[in-house]
C-alpha positions, 0 to 999 in steps of 0.5 A: 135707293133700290125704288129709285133705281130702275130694274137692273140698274146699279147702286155705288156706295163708298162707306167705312167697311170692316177694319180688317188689320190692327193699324185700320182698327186702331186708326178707326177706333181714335178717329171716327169712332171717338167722334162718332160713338162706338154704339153708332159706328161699330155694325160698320167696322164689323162689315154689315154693309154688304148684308144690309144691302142684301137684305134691302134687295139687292143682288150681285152686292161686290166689293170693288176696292178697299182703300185704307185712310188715315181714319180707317178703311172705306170700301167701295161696293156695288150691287143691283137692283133684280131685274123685273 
């Protein structure tokens, strides 16, 4: 995503971040990592992403908004691509 992007230009991602309270733990665990597996799904409920987007190259990786669902909680996060 960071090559096609143009310098400066921001990236938008809407994903299942850090289950932080038990209730989005537990909906979490019986929805999404029953489906999914736990080995597969687990970086994300720990919170990986914005580290992953750092290291992709990414710089002013924010958190805009955490929305809870009836299978977890999905984050809302943007950063952008540095500047040439």
């Amino acid at each position: 995503m960071r090559d096609w992007l143009k310098p400066g230009g921001s990236i938008f991602i809407a994903d299942y971040g850090e289950q932080r309270s038990i209730p989005m733990k537990v909906a979490f665990r019986f929805t999404v990592q029953l489906l999914d597996g736990v080995s597969d799904t687990q970086p994300n409920a720990d919170g990986i992403l914005p580290r992953l987007m750092r290291e992709a190259g990414f710089i002013d990786v924010r958190q805009l908004d955490r929305i809870a669902t009836p299978s977890g909680s999905i984050d809302l996060l943007t950063a952008r691509k540095i500047t040439a």
